[in-house]
N, C-alpha and C positions, 0 to 999 in steps of 0.2 A: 148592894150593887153588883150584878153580876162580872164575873171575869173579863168577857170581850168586850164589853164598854169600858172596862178598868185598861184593858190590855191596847185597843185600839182608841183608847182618847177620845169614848163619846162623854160630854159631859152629864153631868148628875149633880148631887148637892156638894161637889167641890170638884176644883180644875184637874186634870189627868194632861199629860199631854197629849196634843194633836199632834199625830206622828205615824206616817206613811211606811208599812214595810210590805216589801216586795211587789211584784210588775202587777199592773191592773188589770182584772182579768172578764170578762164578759158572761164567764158560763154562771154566774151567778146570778141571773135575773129573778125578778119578782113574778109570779103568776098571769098580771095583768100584762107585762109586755112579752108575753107569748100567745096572746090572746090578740095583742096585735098583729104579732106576726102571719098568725091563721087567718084576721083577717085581710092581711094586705096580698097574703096570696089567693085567697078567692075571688077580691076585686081584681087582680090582675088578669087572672084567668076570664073574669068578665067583662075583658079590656077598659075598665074604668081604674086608666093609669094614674093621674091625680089622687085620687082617693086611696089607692094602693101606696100609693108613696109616702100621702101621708101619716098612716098607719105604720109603713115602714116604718120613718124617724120616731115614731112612738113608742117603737120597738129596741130604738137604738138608744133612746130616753134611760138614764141612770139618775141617781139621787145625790150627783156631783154638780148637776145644773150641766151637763158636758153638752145638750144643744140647744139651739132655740129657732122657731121658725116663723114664718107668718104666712096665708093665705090670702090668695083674693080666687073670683071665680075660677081664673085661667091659669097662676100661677103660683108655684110655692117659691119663697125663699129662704134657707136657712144658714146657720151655721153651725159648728160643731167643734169641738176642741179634741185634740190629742196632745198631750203633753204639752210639749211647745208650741205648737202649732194650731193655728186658727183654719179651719176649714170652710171656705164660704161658698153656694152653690145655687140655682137657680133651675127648677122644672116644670114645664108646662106640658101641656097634653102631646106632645111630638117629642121632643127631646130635654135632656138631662145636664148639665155641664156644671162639676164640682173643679177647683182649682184652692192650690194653697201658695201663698209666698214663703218660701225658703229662708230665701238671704237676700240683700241688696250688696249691687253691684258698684261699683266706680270705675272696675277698671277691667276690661275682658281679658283677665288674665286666661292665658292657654290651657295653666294648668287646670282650674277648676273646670270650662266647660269641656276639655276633655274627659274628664271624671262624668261629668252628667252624662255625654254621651255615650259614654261606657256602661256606663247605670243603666239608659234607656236601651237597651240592647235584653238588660235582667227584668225588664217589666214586662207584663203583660196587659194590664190594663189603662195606666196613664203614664203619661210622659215628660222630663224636663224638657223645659222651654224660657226663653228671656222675653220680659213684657216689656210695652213702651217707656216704662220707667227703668226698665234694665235690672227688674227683680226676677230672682230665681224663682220660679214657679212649676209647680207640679202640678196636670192638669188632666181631667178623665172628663168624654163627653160620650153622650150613648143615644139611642133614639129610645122612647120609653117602651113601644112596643117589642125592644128589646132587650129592656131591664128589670128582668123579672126580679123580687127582690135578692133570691139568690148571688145574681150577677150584679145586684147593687151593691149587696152585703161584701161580698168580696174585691169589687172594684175598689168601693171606699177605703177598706181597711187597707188595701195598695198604697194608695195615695196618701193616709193619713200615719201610719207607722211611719213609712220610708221618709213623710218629711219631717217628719219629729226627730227620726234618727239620725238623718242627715244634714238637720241646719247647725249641731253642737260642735258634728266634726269639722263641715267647710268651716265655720266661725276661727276654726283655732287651728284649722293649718293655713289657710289664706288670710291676709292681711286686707285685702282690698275689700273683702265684706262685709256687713255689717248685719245686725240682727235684726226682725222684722216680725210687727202684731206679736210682741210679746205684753201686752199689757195686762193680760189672763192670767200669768204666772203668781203665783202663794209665795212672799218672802220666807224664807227660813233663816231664823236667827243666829245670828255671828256665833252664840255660844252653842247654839245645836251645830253649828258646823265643824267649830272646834274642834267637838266630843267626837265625830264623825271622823274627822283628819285624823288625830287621838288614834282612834281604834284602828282606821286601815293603816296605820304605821303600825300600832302597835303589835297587829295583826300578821302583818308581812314580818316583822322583825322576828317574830318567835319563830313564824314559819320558817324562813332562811336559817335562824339558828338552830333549827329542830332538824333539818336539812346538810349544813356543813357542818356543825359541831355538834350533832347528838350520836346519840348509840347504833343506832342503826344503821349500817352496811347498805349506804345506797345503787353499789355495785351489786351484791350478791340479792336484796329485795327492794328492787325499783317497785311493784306493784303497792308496799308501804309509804313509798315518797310522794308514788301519786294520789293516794288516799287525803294524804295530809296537805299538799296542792290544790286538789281539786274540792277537798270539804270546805278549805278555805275561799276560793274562788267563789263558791255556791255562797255560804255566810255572807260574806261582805256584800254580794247581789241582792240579796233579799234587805238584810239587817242597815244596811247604809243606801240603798237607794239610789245610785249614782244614773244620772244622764249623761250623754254626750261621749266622750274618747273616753271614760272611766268603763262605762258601760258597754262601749263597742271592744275594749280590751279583754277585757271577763269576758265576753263570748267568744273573741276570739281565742283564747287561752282554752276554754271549754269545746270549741271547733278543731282546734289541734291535737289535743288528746284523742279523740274518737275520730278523726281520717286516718282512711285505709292509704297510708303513703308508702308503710314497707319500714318504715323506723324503727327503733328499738324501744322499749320502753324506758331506757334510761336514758336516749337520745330524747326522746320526749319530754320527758322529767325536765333537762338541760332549757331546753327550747321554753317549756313552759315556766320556770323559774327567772330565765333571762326578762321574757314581758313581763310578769310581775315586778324585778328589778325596775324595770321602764315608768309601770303605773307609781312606784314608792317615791323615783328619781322627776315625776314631773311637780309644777310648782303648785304650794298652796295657794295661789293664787286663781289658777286653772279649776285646779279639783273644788273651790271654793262657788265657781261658777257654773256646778255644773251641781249644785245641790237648789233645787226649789220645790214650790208645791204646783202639783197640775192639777186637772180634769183630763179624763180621758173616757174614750169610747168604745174603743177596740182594746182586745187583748193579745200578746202575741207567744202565749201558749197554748197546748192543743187540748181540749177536754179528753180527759181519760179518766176508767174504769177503776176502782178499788184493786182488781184483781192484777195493776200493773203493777200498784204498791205492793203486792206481795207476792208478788214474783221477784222484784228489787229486794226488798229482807232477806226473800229462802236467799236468793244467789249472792248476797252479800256478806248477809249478816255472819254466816259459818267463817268467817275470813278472820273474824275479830278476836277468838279465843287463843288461839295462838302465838298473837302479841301481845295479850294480854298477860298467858301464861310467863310470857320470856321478859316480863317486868317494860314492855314497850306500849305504856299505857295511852301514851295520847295517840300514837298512832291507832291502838283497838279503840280510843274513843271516838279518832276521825269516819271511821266505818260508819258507826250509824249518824252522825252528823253528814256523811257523805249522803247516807240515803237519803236524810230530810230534803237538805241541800238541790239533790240532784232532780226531787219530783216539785218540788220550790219551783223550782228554775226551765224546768222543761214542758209542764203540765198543766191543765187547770184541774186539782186534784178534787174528790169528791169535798166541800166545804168543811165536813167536822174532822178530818183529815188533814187540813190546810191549817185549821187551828188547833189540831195536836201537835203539829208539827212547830208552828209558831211559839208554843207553849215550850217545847222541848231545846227553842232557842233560847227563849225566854230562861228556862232553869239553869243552860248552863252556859251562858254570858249573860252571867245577873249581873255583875259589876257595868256593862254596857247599859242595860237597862235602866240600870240605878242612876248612874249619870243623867240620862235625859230624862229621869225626872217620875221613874212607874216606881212605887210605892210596896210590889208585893213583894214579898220575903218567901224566898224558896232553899235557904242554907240558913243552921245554923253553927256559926262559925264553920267547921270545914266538912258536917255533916248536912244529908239534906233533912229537906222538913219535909216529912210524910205525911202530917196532916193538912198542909197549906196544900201541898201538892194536889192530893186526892181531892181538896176541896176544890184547886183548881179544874179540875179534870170532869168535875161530878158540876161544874157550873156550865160547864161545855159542852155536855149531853144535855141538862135543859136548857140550855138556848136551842137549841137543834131537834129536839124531841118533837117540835109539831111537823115540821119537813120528812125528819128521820126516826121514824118510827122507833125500827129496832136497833140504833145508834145507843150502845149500852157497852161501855168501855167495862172491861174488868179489873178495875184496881189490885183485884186480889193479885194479881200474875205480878206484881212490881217489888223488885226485891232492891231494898235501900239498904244492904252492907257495904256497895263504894258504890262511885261515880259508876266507871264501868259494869258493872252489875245492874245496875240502876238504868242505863242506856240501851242492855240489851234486852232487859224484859219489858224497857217501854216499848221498842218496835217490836216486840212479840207482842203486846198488847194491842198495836193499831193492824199486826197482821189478821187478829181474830174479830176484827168488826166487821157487823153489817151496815155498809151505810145505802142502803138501798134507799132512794127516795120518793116521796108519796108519787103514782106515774101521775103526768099530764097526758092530756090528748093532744095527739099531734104537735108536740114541745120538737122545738127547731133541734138538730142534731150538731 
């Protein structure tokens, strides 16, 4: 049984678990729905808007079940899911008009529909609005003769991120709301939630302590504090999965660090350490409800090129020997955890990329892994295992070998006399691939 069905919980002749890591991303389609794509825009161009459209959704179609739709002559109807949220919509040969419900309402508190309207000020394509039932609803309407799928493509994903993102936060700072068409959502079990709470405690705790009580002179190398800050922010995003205020905090903590404000970077460090106090300090209760399973559609990272990942190594990775030498090893090992981390969370990276990367979370938070139940062995006792590794690695090029031709990882490059040694000639090993992939014609950009 290969590694990514072992790693991603497809079943086979015994149970693995089904277990979600990191944001859903779209750049990954299959052949055929680029083939819809091409053709919903040359019916469009030959104004057979219907038929474009529905070629669209065929394009927007993933192997989550994330839409469904139905035809008559004159009309489509469908729906679509993003996370939390149900997207329902209705197009006929004149016009378009998709709408999602948010929240329910009881009580027109000030505070929330000031928020919306604040919001509707940041949109471009759809807008909140309260329906006769007094639900928050997010709502986009077009004429089709001017929706070309382009201007679909991205109006959608408007509407369908923003209310996914934004029914977890109104839910739990306003009282008077309630939650709405969440009947879509995948239970996640009490003891995988556990492990989950478990780890971002356990997570924040080492960090804080590696922060105020460890070796390093946060004064004189704040660019070391932020390393171990932000490797951790990135980890827990991918590896824990959090929706709602867990999720909107980790970005904002990742949005603070990189604004040009004029700050210090040890005033930053400060600022960024306090919101993590905040994510550790709210209730298990909360963070318990914001762990489920979805379907989703959209992605809301931006596809990028191999050559961004190694441009990230050259200007990073030289940072790590230095702490390394001075016996400050977990900061040299947040370095290249930082890199995985940071193309995780901002990219949709090239695919055999995305599962080296996974792999490299996998090896060194095998104790997390182990808990929720994945079976492979990458230590043993405090050494790694170089041959499970390599076998891992050499399973990951053939899955990928018929896409990525010359996707041929060098094992040779990986040196196992410690952890850190081992961390930095694995990102030397993902800087020297080709993962060029087989071209399509006219593949959506």
């Amino acid at each position: 049984m290969n590694y990514l069905k072992r790693l991603f919980g497809i079943q086979e002749s015994y149970d693995q678990p089904d277990i979600e890591f990191g944001r859903y991303s779209d750049s990954y389609k299959e052949e055929e729905n680029y083939e819809y794509w091409d053709k919903a825009l040359e019916q469009f161009e030959q104004k057979q808007y219907l038929d474009a459209f529905e070629n669209f959704l065929k394009y927007l179609t993933n192997d989550q079940d994330n839409l469904t739709y139905t035809r008559t002559a004159d009309e489509i109807n469908f729906e679509l899911f993003q996370g939390s949220k149900m997207v329902t919509g209705v197009a006929n040969r004149k016009k378009i008009m998709a709408m999602a419900k948010v929240a329910l309402t009881t009580d027109k508190n000030i505070g929330f529909l000031r928020k919306l309207v604040e919001q509707n000020f940041t949109l471009k394509y759809s807008k909140y609005s309260l329906d006769e039932e007094d639900a928050i609803c997010l709502t986009f309407t077009s004429y089709m003769l001017d929706g070309s799928p382009y201007k679909l493509y991205y109006a959608l994903k408007e509407l369908s991120v923003n209310a996914d993102k934004q029914d977890d936060i109104l839910l739990e700072e306003f009282e008077s709301l309630t939650a709405v068409n969440t009947g879509h959502l995948r239970n996640v079990s009490e003891e995988q939630k556990r492990i989950k709470y478990e780890y971002l405690h356990q997570e924040l705790d080492v960090l804080i302590h590696s922060i105020t009580d460890g070796k390093l002179d946060t004064h004189k190398y704040p660019g070391g504090i932020s390393y171990l800050i932000l490797s951790t922010i990135y980890k827990l995003d991918y590896l824990i999965h959090p929706e709602g205020s867990t999720m909107e905090a980790l970005e904002k903590i990742h949005k603070a660090y990189f604004l040009k404000d004029g700050k210090t970077a040890e005033r930053r460090n400060h600022d960024m350490l306090k919101k993590l106090r905040q994510i550790k300090d709210r209730s298990q209760e909360h963070f318990y409800s914001e762990l489920y399973g979805v379907k989703s559609t959209f992605g809301i990272t931006a596809p990028t090129a191999h050559d961004r990942v190694k441009e990230l190594i050259d200007d990073e990775l030289q940072n790590m020997d230095w702490y390394v030498q001075n016996n400050y090893e977990n900061v040299g090992l947040a370095i290249p955890s930082y890199i995985a981390g940071y193309c995780l969370f901002n990219y949709a990276i090239p695919l055999p990329v995305k599962q080296l990367f996974t792999l490299y979370y996998q090896i060194f938070e095998h104790t997390y892994f182990e808990s929720l139940g994945f079976k492979q062995t990458f230590w043993t006792d405090t050494a790694l295992h170089k041959g499970n590794i390599k076998s891992a690695i050499l399973e990951i090029e053939q899955e990928m070998r018929e896409d990525f031709p010359e996707f041929r990882p060098n094992t040779r490059m990986l040196v196992f006399t410690s952890p850190a040694h081992f961390a930095k000639s694995y990102m030397l090993m993902i800087k020297e691939l080709d993962v060029k992939k087989l071209k399509r014609l006219n593949e959506k950009e």
